[in-house]
N, CA, C and O atoms as CSV, one atom per row, in Angstrom:
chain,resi,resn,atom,element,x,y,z
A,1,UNK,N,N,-64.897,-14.652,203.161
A,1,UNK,CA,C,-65.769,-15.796,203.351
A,1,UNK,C,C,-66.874,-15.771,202.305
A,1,UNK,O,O,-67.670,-14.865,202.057
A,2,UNK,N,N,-66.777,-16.652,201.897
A,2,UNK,CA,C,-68.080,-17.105,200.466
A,2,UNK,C,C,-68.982,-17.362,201.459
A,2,UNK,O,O,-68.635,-18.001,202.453
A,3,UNK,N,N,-70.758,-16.703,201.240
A,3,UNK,CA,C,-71.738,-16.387,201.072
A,3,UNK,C,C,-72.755,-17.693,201.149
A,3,UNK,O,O,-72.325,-18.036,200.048
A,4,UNK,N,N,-73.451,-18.443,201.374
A,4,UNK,CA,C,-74.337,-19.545,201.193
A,4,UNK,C,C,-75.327,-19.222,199.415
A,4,UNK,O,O,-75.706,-18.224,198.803
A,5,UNK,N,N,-75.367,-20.332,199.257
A,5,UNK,CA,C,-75.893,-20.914,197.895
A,5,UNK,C,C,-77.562,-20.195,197.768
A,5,UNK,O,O,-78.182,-20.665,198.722
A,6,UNK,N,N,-78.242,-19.505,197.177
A,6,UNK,CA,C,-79.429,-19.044,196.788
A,6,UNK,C,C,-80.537,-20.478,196.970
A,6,UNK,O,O,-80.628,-21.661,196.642
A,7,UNK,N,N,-81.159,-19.549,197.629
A,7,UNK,CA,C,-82.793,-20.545,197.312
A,7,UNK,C,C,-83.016,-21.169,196.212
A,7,UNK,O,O,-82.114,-21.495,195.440
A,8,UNK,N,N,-83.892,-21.334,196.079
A,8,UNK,CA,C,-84.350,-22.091,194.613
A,8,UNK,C,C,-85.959,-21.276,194.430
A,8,UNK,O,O,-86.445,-20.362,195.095
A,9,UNK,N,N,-86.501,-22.022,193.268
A,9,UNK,CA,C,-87.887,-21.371,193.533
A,9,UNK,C,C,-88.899,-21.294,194.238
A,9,UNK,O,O,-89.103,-21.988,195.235
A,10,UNK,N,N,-89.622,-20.460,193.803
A,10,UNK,CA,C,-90.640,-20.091,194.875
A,10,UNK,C,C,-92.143,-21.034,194.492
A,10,UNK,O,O,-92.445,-21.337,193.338
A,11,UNK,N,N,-92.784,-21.319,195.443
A,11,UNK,CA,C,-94.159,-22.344,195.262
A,11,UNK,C,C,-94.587,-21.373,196.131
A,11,UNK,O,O,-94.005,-20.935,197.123
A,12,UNK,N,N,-96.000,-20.977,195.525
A,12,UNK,CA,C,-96.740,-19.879,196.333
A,12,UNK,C,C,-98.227,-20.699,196.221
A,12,UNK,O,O,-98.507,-21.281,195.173
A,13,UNK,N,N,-99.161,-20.702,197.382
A,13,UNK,CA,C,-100.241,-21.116,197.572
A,13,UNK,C,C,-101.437,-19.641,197.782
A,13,UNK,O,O,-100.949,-18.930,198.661
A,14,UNK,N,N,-102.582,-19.111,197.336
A,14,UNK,CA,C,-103.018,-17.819,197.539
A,14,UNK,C,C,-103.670,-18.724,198.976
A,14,UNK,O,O,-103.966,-19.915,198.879
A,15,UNK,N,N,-103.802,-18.053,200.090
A,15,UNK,CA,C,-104.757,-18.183,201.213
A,15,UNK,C,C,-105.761,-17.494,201.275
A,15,UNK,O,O,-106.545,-17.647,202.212
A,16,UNK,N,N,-105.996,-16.508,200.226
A,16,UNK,CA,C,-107.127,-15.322,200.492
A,16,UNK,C,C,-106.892,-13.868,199.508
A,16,UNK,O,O,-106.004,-13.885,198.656
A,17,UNK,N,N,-107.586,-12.871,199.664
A,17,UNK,CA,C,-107.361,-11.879,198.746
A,17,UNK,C,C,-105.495,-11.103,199.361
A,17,UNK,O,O,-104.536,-10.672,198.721
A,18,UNK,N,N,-105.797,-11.288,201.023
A,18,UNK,CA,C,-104.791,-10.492,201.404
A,18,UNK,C,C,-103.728,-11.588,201.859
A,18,UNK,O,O,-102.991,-11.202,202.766
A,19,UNK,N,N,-103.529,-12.784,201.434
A,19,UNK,CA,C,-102.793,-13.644,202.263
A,19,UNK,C,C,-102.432,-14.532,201.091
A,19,UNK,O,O,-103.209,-14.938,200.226
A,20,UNK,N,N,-100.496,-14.892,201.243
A,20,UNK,CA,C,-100.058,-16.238,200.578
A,20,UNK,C,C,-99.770,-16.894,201.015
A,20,UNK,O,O,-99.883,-16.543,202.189
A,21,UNK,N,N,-99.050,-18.611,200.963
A,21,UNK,CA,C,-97.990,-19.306,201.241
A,21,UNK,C,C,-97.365,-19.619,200.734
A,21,UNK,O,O,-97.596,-20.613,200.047
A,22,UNK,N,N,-96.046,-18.955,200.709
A,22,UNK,CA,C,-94.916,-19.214,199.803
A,22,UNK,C,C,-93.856,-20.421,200.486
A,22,UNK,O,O,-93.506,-20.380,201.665
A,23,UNK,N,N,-93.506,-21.287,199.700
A,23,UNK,CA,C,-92.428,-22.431,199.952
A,23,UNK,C,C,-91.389,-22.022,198.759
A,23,UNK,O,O,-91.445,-21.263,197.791
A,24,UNK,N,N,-90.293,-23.015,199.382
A,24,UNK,CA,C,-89.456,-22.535,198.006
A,24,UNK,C,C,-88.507,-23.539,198.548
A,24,UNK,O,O,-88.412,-23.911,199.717
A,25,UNK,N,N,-87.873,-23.890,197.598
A,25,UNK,CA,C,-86.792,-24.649,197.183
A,25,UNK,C,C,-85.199,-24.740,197.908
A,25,UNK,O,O,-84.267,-23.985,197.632
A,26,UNK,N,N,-85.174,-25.638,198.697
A,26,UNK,CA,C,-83.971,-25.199,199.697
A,26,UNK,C,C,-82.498,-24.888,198.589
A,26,UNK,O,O,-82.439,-25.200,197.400
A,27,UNK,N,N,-81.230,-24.084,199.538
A,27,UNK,CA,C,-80.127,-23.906,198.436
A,27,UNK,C,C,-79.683,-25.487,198.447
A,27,UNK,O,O,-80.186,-26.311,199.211
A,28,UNK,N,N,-78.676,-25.781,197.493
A,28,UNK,CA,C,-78.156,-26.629,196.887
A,28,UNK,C,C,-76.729,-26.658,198.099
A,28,UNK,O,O,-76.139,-25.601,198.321
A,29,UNK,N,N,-76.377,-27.718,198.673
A,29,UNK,CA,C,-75.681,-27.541,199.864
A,29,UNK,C,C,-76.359,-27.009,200.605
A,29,UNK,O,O,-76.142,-25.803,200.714
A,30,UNK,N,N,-77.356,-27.533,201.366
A,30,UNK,CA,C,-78.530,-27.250,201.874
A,30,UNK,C,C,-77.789,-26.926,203.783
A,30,UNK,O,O,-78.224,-26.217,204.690
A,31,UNK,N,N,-76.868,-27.603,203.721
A,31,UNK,CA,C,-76.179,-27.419,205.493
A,31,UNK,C,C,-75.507,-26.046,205.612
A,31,UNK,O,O,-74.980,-25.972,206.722
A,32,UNK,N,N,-75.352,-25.089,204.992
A,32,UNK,CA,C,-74.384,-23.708,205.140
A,32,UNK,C,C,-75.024,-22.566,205.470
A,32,UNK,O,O,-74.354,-21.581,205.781
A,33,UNK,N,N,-76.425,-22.517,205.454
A,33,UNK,CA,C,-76.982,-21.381,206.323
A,33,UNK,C,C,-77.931,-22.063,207.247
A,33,UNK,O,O,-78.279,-23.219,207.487
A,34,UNK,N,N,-78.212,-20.811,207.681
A,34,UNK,CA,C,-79.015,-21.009,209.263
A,34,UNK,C,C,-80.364,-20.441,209.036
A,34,UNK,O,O,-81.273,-20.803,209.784
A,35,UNK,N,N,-80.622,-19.497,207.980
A,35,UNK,CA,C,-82.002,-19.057,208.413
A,35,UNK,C,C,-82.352,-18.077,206.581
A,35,UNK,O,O,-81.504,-17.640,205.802
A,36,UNK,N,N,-83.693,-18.047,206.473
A,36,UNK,CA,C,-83.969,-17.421,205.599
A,36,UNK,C,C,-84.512,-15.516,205.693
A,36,UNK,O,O,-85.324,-15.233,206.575
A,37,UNK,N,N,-84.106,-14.616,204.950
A,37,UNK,CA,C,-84.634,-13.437,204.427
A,37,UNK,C,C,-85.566,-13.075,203.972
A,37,UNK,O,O,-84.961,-12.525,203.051
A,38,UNK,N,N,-87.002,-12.771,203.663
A,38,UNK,CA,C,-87.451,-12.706,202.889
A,38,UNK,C,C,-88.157,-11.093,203.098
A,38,UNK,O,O,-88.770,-10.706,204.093
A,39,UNK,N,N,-87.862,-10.312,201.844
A,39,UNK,CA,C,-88.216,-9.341,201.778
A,39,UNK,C,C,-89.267,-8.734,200.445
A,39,UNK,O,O,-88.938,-8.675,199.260
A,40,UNK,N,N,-90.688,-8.294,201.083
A,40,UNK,CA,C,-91.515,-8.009,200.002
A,40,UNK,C,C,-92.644,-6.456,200.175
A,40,UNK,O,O,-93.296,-5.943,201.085
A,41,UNK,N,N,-92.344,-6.138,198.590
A,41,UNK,CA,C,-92.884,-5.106,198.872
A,41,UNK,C,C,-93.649,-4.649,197.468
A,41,UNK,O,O,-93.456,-5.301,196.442
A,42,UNK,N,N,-94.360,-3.712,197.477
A,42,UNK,CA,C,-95.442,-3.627,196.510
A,42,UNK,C,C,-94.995,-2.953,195.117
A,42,UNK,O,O,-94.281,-1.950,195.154
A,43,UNK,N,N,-95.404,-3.490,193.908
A,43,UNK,CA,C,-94.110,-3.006,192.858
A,43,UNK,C,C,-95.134,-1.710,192.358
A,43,UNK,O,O,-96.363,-1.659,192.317
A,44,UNK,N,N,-94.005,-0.600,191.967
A,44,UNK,CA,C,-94.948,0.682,191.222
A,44,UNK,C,C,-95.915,1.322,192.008
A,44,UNK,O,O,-96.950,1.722,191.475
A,45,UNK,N,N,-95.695,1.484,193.315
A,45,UNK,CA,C,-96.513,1.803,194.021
A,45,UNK,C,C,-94.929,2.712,194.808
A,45,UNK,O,O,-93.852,2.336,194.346
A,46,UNK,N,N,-94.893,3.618,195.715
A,46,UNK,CA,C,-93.699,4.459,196.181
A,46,UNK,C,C,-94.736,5.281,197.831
A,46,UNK,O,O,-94.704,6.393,198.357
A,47,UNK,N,N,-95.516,4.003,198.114
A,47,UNK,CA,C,-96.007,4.750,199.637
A,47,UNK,C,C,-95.054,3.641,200.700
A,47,UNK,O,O,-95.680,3.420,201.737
A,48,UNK,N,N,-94.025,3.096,200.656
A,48,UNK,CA,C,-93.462,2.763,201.653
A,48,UNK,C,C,-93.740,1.182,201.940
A,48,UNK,O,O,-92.994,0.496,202.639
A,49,UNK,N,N,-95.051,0.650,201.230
A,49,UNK,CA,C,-95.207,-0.923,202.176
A,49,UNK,C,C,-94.410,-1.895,201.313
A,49,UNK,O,O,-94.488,-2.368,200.179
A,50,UNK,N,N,-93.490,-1.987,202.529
A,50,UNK,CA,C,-92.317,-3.007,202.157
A,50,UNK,C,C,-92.219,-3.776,203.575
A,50,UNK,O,O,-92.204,-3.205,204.665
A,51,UNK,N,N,-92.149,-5.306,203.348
A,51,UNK,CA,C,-91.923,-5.617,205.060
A,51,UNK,C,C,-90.608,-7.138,204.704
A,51,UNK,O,O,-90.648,-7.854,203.704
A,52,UNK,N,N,-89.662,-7.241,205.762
A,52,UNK,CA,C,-88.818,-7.807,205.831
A,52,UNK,C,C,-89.061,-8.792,206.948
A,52,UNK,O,O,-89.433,-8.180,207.949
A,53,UNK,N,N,-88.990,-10.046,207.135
A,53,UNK,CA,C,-88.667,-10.907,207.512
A,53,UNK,C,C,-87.950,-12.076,207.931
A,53,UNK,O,O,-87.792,-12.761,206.921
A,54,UNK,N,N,-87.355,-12.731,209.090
A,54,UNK,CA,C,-86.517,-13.964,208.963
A,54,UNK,C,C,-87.393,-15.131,209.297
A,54,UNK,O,O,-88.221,-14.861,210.166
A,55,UNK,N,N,-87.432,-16.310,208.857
A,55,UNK,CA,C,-88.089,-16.816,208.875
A,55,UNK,C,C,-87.021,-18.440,208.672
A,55,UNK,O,O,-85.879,-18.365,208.218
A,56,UNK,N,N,-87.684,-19.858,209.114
A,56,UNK,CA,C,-86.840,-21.001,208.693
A,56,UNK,C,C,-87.160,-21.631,207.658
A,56,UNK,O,O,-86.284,-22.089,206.925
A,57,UNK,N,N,-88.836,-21.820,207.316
A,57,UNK,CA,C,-88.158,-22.827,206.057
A,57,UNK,C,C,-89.694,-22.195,205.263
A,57,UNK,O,O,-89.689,-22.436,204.056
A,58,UNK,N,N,-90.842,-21.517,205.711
A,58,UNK,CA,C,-92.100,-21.174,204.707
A,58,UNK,C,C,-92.307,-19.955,205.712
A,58,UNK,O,O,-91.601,-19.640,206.670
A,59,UNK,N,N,-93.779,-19.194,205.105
A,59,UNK,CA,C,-93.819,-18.125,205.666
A,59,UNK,C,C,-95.482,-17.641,204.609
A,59,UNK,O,O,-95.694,-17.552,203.399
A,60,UNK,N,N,-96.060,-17.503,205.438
A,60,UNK,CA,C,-97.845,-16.691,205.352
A,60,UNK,C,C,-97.099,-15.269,205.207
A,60,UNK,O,O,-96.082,-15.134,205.887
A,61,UNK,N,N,-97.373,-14.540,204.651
A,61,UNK,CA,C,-97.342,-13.363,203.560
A,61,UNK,C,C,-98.962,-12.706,203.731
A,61,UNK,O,O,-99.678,-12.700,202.729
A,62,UNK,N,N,-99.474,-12.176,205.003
A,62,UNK,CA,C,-100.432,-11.716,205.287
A,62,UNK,C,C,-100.083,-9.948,205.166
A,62,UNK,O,O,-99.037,-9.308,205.049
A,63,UNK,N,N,-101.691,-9.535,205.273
A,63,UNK,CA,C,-101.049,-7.978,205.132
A,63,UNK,C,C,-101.097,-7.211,203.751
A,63,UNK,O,O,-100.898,-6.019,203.516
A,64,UNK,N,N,-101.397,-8.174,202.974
A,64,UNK,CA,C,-101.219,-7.442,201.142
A,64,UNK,C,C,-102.473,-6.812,201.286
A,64,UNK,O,O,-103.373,-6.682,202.116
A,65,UNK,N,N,-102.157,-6.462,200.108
A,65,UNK,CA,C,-103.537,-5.320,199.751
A,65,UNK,C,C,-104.245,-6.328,198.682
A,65,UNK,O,O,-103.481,-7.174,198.217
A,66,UNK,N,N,-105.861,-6.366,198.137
A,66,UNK,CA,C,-106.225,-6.971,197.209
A,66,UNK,C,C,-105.954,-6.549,195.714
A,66,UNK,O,O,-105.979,-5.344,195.463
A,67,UNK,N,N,-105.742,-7.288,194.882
A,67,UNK,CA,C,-105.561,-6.683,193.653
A,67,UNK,C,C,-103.892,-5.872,193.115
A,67,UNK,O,O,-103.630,-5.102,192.191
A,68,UNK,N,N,-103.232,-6.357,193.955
A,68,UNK,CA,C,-102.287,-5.162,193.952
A,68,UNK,C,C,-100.858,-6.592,193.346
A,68,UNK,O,O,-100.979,-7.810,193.476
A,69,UNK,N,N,-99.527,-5.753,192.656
A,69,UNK,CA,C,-98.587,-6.709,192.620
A,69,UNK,C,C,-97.933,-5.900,193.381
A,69,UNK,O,O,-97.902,-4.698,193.644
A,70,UNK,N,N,-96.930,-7.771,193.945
A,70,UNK,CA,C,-95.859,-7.286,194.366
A,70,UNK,C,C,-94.576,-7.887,194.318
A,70,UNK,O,O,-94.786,-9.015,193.871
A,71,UNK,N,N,-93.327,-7.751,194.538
A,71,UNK,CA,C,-92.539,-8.454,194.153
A,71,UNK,C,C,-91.838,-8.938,196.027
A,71,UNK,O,O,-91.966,-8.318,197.083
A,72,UNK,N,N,-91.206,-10.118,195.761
A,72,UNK,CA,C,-90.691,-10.834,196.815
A,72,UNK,C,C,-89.395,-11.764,196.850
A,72,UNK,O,O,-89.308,-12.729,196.091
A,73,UNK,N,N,-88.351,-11.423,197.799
A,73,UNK,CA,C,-86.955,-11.693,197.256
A,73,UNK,C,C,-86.476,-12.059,198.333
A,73,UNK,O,O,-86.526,-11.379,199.358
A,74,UNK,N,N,-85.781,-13.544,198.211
A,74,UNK,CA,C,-85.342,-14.497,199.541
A,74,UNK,C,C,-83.898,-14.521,199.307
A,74,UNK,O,O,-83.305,-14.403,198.235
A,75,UNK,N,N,-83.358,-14.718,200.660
A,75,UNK,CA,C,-82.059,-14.763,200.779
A,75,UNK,C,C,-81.698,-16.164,202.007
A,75,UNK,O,O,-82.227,-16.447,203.082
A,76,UNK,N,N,-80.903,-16.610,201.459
A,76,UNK,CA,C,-80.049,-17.598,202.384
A,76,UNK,C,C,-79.396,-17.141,203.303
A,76,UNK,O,O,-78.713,-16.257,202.786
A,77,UNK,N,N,-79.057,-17.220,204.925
A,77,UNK,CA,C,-78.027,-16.397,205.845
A,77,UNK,C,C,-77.354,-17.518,206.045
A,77,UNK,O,O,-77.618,-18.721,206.024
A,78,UNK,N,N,-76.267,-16.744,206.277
A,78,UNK,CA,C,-75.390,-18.156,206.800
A,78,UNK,C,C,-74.182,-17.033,207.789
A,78,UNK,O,O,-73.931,-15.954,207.252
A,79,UNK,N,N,-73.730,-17.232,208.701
A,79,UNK,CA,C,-73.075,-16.005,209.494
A,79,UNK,C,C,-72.966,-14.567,209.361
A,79,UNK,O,O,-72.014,-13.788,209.319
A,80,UNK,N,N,-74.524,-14.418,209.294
A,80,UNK,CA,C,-74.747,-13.067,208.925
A,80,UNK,C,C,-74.240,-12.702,207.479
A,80,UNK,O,O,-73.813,-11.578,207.214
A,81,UNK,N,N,-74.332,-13.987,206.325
A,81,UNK,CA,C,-73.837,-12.985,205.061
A,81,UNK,C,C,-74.769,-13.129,204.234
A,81,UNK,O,O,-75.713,-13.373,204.985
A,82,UNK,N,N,-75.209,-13.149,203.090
A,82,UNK,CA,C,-76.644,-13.364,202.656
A,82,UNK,C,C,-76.487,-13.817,201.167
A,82,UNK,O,O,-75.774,-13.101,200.464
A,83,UNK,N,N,-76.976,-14.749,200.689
A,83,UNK,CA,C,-76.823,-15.185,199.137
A,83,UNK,C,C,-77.450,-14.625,198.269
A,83,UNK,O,O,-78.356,-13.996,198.816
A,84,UNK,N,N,-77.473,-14.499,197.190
A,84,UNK,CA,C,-78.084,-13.375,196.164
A,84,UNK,C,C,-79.653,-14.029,196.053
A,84,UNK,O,O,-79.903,-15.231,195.965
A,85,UNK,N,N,-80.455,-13.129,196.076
A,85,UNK,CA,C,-81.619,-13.258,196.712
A,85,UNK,C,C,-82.127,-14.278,194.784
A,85,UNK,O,O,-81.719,-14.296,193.623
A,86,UNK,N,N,-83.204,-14.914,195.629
A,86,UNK,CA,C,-84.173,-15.671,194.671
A,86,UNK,C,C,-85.798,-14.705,194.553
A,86,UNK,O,O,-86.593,-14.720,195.493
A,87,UNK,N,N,-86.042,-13.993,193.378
A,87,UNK,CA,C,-86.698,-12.902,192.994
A,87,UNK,C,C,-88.197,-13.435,192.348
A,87,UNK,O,O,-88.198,-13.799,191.173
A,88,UNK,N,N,-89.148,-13.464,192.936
A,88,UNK,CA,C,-90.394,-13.371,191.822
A,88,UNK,C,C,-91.594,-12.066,192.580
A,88,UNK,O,O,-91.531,-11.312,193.551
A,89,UNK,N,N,-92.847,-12.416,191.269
A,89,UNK,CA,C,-93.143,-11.302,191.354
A,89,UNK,C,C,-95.162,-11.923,191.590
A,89,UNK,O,O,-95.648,-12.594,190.680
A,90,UNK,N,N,-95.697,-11.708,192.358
A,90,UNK,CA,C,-97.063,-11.784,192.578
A,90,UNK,C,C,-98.171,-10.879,191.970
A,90,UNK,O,O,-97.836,-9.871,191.348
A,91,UNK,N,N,-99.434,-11.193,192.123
A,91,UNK,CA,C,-100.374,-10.645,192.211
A,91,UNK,C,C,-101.615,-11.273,193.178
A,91,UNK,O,O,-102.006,-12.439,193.122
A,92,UNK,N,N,-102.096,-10.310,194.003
A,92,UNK,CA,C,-102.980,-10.838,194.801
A,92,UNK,C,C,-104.111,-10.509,193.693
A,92,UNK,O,O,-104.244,-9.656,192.816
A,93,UNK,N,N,-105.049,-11.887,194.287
A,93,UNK,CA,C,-106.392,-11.934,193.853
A,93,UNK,C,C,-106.811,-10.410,193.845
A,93,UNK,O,O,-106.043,-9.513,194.193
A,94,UNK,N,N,-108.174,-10.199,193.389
A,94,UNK,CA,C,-108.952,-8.665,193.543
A,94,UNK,C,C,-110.016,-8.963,194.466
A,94,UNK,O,O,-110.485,-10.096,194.350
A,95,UNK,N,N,-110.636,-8.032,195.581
A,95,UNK,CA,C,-111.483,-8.436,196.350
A,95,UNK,C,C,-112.964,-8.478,195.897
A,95,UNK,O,O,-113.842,-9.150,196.437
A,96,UNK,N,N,-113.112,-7.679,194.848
A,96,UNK,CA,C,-114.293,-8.044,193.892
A,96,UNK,C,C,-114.107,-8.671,192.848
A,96,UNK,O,O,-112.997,-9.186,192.716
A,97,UNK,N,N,-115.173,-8.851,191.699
A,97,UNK,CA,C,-114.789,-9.503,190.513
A,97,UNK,C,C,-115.003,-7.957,189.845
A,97,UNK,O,O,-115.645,-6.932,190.074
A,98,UNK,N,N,-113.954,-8.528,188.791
A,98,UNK,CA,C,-113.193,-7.064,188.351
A,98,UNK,C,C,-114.505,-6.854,186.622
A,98,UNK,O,O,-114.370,-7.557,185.621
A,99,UNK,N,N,-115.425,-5.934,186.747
A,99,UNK,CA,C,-116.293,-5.647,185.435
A,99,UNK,C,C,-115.497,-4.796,184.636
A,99,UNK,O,O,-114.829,-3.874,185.105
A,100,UNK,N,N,-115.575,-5.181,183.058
A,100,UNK,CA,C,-115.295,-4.264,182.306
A,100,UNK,C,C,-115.969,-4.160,181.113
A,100,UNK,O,O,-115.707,-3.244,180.334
């Protein structure tokens, strides 16, 4: 069984130092899955914060750290099979202004 069609891109709104809203682009044959993946976690960093989610069509991305990147990768489900994820990569604001 073939897999449902990939997201499209990602539209991210910042809500705050620790908070986004990401939208994104439904797949192309938009009727073949049921629900979205989205999995994100902090890049170059190796202490574990990674968090996974299902979600239907947007999703608040609370929980980040300030200042920090991270990367975030959606998947289409469609009977439990998952489409090759749609990949970008963030940076949260810094909670101060950054002197140099």
């Amino acid at each position: 069984m073939e897999g449902p069609n990939a997201p499209g891109r990602f539209i991210m709104w910042y809500r705050n130092e620790m908070a986004i809203l990401a939208l994104w682009h439904r797949p192309h044959l938009a009727g073949i899955y049921s629900h979205y993946q989205i999995f994100y976690q902090e890049v170059e960093t190796f202490n574990g914060d990674s968090r996974t989610k299902v979600v239907k069509d947007k999703i608040d991305v609370n929980e980040l750290y300030p200042g920090r990147n991270y990367s975030l990768s959606l998947s289409a489900i469609s009977n439990g099979i998952e489409s090759e994820p749609t990949i970008t990569s963030i940076a949260t604001k810094p909670a101060s202004p950054i002197i140099e």
